[in-house]
C-alpha positions, 0 to 999 in steps of 0.5 A: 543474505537475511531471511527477515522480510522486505519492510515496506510503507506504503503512502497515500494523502488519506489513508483510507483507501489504496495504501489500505488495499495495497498494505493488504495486497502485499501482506497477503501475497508476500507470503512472509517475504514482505511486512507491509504497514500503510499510512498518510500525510493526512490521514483521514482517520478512517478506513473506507469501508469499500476498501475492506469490502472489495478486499474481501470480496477477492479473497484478500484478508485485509487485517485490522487497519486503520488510517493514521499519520506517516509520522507514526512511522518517522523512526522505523527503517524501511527497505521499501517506500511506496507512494500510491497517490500522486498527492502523496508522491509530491508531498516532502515524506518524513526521512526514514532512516535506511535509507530506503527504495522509494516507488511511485504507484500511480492509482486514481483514487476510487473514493472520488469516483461518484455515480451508481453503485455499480460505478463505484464499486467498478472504480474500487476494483479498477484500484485493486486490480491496478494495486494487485498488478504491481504488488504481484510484479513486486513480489516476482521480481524479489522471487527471480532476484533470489533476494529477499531484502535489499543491501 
């Protein structure tokens, strides 16, 4: 059993938004056991700036990110491959060497949410608190198994 933490990239179409927040998530509350990157099949070459916002504003430390291509990434191993846009689930993925385990993580994107502040900024913590359930079942689940990497 290896001790190296869990690679996982997580997938959106734009890069912007959920892949950010859940890159963060995981990052921050794997606790060293899991190395999160994020990307897109489209990126829009931006971060929102909601994104980094509402991470903050829950504690989470969302790093340096940016939004860039999944082909970036085309040559790494990865234990885990999570998409969190059904656009990006749909699309054909690069083949990442490894072999890895891929997860669909259904996440209506925020950044389509339009009306008062106060919708968007309740359609941004709707994603994060969606995200912050599945990457807090995700890092449960390697605790109980007693793995820190897949075989």
């Amino acid at each position: 059993m290896s001790n190296d933490p869990r690679k996982v990239l997580i997938l959106c179409t734009g890069n912007s938004c959920r892949s950010i927040m859940a890159e963060a998530l995981l990052n921050d509350l794997g606790q060293g056991r899991f190395q999160a990157w994020s990307a897109g099949s489209f990126p829009t070459g931006h971060v929102h700036p909601r994104s980094l916002e509402t991470l903050r504003r829950h504690g989470i430390d969302p790093g340096q990110p940016y939004s860039k291509s999944w082909n970036e990434f085309a040559s790494q191993p990865f234990d885990l491959v999570i998409t969190v846009c059904d656009q990006a689930a749909g699309e054909s993925c690069p083949i990442f060497p490894g072999k890895p385990t891929k997860l669909h993580w259904s996440t209506p994107d925020p950044a389509k949410v339009f009306g008062t502040e106060a919708d968007t900024q309740a359609a941004f913590d709707r994603a994060f608190n969606l995200l912050k359930e599945r990457v807090e079942q995700l890092v449960a689940a390697g605790e109980h198994s007693g793995e820190t990497r897949d075989r």
